[in-house]
C-alpha positions in Angstrom: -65.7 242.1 22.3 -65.7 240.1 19.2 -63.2 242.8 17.8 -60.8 241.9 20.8 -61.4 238.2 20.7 -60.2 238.4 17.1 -57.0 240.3 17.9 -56.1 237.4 20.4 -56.6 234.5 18.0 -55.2 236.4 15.1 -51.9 237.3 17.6 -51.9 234.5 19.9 -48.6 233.3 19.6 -47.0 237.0 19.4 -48.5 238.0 22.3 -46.7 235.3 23.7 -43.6 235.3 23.0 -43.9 238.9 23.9 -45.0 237.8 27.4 -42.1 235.3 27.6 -39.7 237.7 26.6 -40.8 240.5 29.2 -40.6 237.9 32.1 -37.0 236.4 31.1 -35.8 239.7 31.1 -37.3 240.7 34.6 -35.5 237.3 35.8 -31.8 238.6 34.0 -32.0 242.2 35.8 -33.4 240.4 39.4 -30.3 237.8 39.6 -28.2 240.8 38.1 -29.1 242.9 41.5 -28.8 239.9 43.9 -25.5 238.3 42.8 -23.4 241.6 41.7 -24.8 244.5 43.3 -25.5 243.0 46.5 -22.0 241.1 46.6 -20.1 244.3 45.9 -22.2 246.0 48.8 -20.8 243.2 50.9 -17.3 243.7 50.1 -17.1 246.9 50.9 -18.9 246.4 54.2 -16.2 243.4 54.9 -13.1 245.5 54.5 -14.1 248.6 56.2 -15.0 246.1 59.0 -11.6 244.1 59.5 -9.3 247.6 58.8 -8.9 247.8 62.3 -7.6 244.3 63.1 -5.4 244.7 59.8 -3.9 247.8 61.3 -4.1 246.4 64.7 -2.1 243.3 63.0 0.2 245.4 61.4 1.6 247.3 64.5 1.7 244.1 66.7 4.4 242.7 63.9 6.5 245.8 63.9 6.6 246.2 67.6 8.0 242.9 67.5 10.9 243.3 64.7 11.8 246.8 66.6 12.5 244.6 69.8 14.7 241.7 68.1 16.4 244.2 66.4 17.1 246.1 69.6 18.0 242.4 71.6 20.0 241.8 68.7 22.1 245.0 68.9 22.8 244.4 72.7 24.0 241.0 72.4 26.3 241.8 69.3 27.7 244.6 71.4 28.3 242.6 74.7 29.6 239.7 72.9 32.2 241.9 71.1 33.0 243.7 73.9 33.7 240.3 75.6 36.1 238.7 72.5 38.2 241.4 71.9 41.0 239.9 74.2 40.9 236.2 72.6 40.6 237.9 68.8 43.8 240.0 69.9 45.2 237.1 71.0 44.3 234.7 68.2 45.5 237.6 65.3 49.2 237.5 67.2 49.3 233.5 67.6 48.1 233.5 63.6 51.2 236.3 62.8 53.5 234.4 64.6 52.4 231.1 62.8 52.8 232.5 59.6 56.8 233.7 60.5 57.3 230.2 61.5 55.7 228.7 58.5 58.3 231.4 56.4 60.9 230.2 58.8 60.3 226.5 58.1 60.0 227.2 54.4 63.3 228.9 54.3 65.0 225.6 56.4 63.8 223.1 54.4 65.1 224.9 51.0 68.7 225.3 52.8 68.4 221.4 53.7 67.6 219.8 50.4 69.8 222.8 48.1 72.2 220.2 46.3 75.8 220.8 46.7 77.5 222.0 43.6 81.1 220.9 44.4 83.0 217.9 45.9 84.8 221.1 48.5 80.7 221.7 49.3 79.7 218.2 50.0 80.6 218.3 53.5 79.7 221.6 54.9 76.7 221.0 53.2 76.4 217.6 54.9 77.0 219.4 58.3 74.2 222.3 57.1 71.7 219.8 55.9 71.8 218.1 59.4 71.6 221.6 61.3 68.5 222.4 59.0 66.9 219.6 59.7 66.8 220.0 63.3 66.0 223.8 62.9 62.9 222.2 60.5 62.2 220.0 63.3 62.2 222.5 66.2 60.2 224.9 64.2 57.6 222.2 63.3 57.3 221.6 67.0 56.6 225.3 67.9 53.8 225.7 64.9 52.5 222.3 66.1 52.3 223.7 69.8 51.1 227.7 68.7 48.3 225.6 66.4 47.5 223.7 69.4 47.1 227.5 71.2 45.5 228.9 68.2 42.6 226.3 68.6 42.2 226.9 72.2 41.8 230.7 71.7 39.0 229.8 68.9 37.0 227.7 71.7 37.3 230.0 74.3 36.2 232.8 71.8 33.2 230.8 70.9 32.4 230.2 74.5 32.4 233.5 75.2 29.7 234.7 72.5 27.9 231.9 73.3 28.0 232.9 77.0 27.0 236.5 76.2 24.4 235.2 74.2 23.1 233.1 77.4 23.0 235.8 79.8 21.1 238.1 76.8 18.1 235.4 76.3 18.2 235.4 80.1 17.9 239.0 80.5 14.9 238.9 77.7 13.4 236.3 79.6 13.1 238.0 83.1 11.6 240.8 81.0 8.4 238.8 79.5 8.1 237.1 83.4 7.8 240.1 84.8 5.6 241.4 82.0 3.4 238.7 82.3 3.5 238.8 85.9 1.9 242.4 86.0 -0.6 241.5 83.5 -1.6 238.2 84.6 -4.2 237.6 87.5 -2.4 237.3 90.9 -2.8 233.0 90.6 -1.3 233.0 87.1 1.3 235.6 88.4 2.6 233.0 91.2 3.1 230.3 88.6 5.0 232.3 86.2 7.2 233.6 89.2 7.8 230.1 89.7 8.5 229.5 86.4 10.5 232.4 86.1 13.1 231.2 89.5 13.6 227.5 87.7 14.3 229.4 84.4 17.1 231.0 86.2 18.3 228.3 87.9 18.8 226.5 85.2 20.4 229.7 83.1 22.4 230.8 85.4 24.0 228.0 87.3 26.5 226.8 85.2 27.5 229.8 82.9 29.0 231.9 86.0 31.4 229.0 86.6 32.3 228.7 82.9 33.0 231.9 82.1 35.2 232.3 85.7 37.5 228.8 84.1 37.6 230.4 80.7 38.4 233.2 81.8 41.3 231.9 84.2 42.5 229.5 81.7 42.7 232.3 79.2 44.9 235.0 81.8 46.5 231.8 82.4 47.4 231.0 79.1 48.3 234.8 78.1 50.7 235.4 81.1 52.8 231.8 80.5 53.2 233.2 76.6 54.5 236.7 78.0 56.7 234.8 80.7 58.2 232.8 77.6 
């Protein structure tokens, strides 16, 4: 006993660094195990949890881009389909401008030519006056195909815009009458109701613009051919 008792005075202050030591590394490998073992057992837990909304996610946005890019491929097509007269129409009035612009060019180089003679001075009078009412008669007619021109651009416009209307409206009675079967039969009456103003206010007034445009335009066609 004395034996031991000596050991313990003689290595007191080993014995207790030795002690602190053991218990600062106990604390280093317990907070080693809570914050990085345990967190990367949580991670892994996390993601296998929320790869099914991910994927779930991730088919939800391509369903959607297939069906713009499907409503945008009808729309292009119908509004094409619908422009093809008035983009005919506006290629000839622009060929035709462009003669007259080469026409008018050509007159106003014979009107201001300078005569090279005294024998030239008068015929040249009498050709300078002629040209300028050529120059004058041709400005007239780009001034009035221009005029033309522009109308064919705004009814052209109109048009697209117009098959663009009738498009959203077509998408639209689609969701209403998707909703409508998955909706309860209260919520269904509401968006049928919905639905019936929606048209209403679509499809009103573009029936009636199209049928003028479309007047003016056979209008406008048949007075050129008549001409």
């Amino acid at each position: 006993m004395e034996n031991a008792l000596q050991f313990l005075d003689h290595y007191n202050p080993q014995i207790i660094q030795t002690g602190f030591a053991i218990v600062f590394l106990l604390i280093i490998v317990y907070v080693y195990r809570l914050f990085f073992m345990a967190g990367g057992a949580d991670v892994e837990t996390t993601d296998l949890s929320h790869s099914p909304a991910i994927e779930q996610k991730l088919n939800q946005i391509l369903e959607q881009q297939k069906i713009r890019s499907t409503t945008g491929a009808t729309s292009a097509v119908s509004s094409v389909d619908r422009s093809d007269s008035a983009d005919e129409e506006i290629d000839k009035l622009k060929a035709e401008i462009y003669n007259l612009r080469q026409q008018l060019n050509d007159a106003e180089k014979k009107v201001f030519e300078a005569p090279t003679s005294d024998s030239e001075v008068r015929p040249a009078e009498n050709s300078s006056s002629e040209g300028t009412e050529d120059t004058s008669a041709l400005t007239g007619k780009i001034k009035e195909l221009e005029a033309r021109l522009a109308e064919y651009e705004i009814i052209a416009d109109d048009i697209a815009e117009l098959s663009q209307l009738r498009t959203d409206n077509a998408r639209l009675k689609a969701q209403l009458a998707g909703g409508e079967t998955a909706a309860a039969p209260r919520d269904a009456a509401n968006e049928a109701v919905s639905g019936d103003v929606a048209n209403e206010v679509i499809e009103v007034d573009v029936p009636v613009q199209d049928q003028n445009l479309l007047n003016e335009f056979e209008a406008t066609i048949t007075k050129k051919e008549n001409e």
